[in-house]
N, C-alpha and C positions, 0 to 999 in steps of 0.2 A: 504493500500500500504506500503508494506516495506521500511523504512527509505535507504536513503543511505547513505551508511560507506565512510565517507568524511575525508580527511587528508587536510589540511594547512599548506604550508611550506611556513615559512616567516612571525614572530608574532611582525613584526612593526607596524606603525598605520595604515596602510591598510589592512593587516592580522587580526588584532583585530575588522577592519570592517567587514570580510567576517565572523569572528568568531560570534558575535554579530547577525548577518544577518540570519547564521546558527543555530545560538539558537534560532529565534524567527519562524521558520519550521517547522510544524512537519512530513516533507518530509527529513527530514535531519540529520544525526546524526553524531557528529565530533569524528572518534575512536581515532586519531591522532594527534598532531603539531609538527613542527621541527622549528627549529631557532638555529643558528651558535652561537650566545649569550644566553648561557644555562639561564638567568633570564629573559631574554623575554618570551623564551617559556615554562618556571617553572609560570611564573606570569600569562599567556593564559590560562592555563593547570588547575594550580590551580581555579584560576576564575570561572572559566565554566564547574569544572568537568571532565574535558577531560582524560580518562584513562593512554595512552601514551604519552609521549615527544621523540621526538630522538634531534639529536644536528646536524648531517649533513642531507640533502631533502632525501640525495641517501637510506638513513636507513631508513627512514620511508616508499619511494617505496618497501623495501624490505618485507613487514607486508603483508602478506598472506591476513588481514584481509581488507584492503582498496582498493574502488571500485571506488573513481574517487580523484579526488586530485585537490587543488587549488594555481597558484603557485605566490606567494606575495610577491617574493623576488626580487632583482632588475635584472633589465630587463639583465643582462652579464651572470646571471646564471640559467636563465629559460628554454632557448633552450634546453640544452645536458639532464633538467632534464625530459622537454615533450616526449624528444627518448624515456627516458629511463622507463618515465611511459606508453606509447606506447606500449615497448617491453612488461611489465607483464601485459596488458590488463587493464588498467588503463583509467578511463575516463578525460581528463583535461581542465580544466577553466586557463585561463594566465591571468594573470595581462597586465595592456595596459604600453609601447607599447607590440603587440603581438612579437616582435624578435627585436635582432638587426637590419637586414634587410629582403627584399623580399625573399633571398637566403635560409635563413633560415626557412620562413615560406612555402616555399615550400617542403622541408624537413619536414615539419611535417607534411602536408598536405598528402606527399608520405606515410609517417612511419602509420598512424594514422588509417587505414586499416577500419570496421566497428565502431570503438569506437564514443564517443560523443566528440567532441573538440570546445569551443569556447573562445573568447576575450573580456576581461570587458569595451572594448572602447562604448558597446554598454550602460554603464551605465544611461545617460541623456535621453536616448531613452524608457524607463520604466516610466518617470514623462506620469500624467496624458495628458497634453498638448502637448507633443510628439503625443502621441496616437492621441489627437484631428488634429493635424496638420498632420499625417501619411494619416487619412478617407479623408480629405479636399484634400489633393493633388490627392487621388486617384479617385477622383471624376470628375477631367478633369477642375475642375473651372476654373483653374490658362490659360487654353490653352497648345500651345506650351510651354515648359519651356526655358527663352531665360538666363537671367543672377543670379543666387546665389551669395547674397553677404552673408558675415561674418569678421567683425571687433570687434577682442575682444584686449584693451589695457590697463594695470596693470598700474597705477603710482608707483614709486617707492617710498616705506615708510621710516621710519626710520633705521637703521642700526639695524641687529636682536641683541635679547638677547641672543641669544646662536650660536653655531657653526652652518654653515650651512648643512644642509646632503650630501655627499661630491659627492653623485651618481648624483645630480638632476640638474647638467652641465658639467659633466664630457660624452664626446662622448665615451669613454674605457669601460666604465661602464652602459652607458643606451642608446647608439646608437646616442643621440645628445639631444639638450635642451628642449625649449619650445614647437617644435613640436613633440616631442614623449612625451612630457609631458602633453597637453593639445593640442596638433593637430588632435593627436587619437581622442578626444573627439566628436571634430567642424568635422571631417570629417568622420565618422562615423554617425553622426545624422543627415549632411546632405544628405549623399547619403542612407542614411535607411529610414529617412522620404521621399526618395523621391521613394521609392520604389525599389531601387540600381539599378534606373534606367538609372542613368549616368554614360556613359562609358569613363574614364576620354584618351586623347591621344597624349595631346601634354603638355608642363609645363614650365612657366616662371618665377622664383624665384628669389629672394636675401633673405640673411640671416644675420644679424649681432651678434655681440657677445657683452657681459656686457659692458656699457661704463666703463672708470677706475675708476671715482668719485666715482662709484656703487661697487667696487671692494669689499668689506666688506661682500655684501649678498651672496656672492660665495662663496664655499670650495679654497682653494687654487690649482692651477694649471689645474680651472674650463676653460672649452676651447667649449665648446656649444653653441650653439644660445641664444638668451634670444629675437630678435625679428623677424620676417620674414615677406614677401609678396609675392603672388603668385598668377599667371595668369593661369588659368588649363582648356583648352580648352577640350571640350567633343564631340563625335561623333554626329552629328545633329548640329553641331553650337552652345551647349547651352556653358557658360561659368561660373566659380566658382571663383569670385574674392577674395581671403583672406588674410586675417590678423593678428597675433596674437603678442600682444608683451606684456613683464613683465619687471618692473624696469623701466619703462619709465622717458625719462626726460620729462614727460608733464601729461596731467588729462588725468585720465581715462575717457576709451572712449569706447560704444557696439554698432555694428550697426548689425541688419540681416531681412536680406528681398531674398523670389524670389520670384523674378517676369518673367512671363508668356504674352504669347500674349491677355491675356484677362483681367488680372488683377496681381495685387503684394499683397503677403501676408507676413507683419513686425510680426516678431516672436521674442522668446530669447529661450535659449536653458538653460540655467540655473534655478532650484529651486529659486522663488524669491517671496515677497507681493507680493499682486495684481497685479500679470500678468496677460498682457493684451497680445491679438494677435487676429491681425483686418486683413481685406481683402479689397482693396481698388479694386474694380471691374471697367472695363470700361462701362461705361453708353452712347447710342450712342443722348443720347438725354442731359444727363446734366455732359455727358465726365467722371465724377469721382464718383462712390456711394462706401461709406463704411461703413464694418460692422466690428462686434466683433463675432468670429469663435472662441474662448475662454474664461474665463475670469474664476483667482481663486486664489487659494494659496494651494501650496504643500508644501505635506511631505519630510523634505528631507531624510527620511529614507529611502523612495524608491529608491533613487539612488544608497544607499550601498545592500540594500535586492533584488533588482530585478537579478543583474547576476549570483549570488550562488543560488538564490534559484529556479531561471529561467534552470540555468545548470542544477540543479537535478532533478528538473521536465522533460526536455528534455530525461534525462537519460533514465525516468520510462517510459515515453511515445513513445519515440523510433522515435524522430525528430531533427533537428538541434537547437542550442539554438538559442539566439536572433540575438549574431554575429558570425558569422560559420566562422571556418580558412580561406575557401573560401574567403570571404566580410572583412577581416581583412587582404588579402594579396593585397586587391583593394588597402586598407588605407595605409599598409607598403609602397607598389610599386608607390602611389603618393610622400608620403614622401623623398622614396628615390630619386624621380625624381627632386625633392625641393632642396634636397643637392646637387643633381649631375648641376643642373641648377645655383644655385649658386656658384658651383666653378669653372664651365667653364665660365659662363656669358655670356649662350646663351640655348637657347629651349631646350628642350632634348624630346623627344618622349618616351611615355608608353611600 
């Protein structure tokens, strides 16, 4: 099977993941990199070989020679580049979040004609135990599915060593904080392993921003989330109660389980030791039996290899990758419902 002529725009430390991910392929071959800072992508390029560099994304779509593209730049300059690799027949992989908002992603959804297009929110979704908890739910075990929970909370560390990335709380720059930072991630995995079989249609949200104390882990004039919670009621009554915050003023803290009318299964969604993930089933005789429906330790190199090299397989094979613009405008269009919820301070409808 012939390789595909892969281009990378955006040679920060998540471009140098998908670079890495792409070398170890042999489905994959990188003709291209761009980056605005000529020694990131001199340093990519060198590294691995890689024949070309450009300096701006728009030049390197411009290379006759590249057949799908991956775009690792921050999320303000992704969109206008998906049109534009769209327009020359370009197939493309985004970085999470998939846009600034739903608006947008339906614009590529439109623009994107036969091409391959998908979203790396589905990264945590390629660990082995994904897959294990994916079979389980669709097995009916769980029952009805009635409540999804997920509680992920950062304590806040020390004051960093260096400046902080000035994109990764800036709304201007990446659409907003912690949830297109890490919300992509939790709701993505949850509505994949669940089969995207929940139709999200009402939303009840608050959002906060860095306390001041915390003021030092931010770029200056950072104006994003760093916590949220959210009530995301679904068609059939089931409901997705979540959580996500960083810098907290308190211990870290992971809760995730759903549970179903016949039993709850406690899962984690992160690469970790010995994960465990048990099934606590209703027993009509001794009320509670449980088991262990996984148990291992992963690689976490799958989390960076599975969406480049998942995209370029999808290519050859002629399917959707793992998360289709489709199932990534489900994950925008809750989000956005999360900010819209929290600024009015009342429900907002899908």
């Amino acid at each position: 099977m012939e390789p595909v002529a892969l281009g990378i725009i955006g040679c920060g430390v998540i471009g140098r993941h998908h670079m890495a991910a792409a070398s170890r392929s042999p489905l994959i071959r990188v003709a291209a990199v761009a980056d605005l800072i000529e020694t990131k992508a001199r340093a990519v390029a060198d590294q691995y070989g890689v024949p070309k560099r450009y300096g701006a994304g728009a030049d390197l779509l411009e290379d006759r020679e590249i057949e799908a593209v991956v775009l690792a730049l921050p999320a303000v300059g992704r969109f206008p580049l998906a049109l534009k690799a769209f327009s020359r027949g370009i197939h493309v992989l985004t970085e999470k979040p998939v846009a600034m908002n739903a608006g947008q992603v339906a614009q590529m959804i439109a623009a994107r004609g036969g091409l391959v297009a998908g979203c790396c929110s589905s990264r945590y979704r390629f660990l082995p135990s994904a897959q294990a908890v994916t079979e389980f739910i669709a097995t009916g075990a769980l029952g009805e599915l009635r409540v999804i929970r997920a509680r992920n909370l950062t304590a806040a560390g020390a004051p960093p060593a260096a400046p902080p990335p000035t994109w990764r709380l800036r709304r201007r720059e990446n659409g907003g904080g912690i949830l297109m930072n890490w919300g992509c991630y939790d709701l993505d995995y949850l509505l994949g392993v669940t089969g995207w079989s929940l139709k999200p249609q009402l939303v009840l949200a608050q959002t906060w921003t860095l306390p001041a104390h915390y003021a030092s882990r931010a770029a200056p004039d950072s104006d994003a989330e760093t916590h949220l919670a959210a009530l995301i009621r679904c068609a059939g009554g089931a409901v997705i109660t979540y959580e996500r915050g960083e810098f907290m003023a308190g211990r870290a803290d992971s809760a995730w389980e759903i549970a179903g009318s016949h039993g709850t299964l406690r899962l984690r969604m992160v690469n970790e030791k010995d994960k465990v993930i048990t099934f606590d089933a209703a027993d009509s005789e001794r009320g509670v039996v449980s088991s262990v429906v996984w148990q291992g330790e992963e690689d976490a190199s799958r989390v960076h290899d599975g969406p480049v090299q998942d995209f370029c397989a999808a290519i050859r094979e002629g399917r959707p990758p793992k998360t289709s613009l489709e199932q990534a405008l489900v994950v925008q269009q809750i989000s956005d419902a999360i900010y819209r919820s929290a600024e009015l301070g009342q429900a907002v409808e899908l």
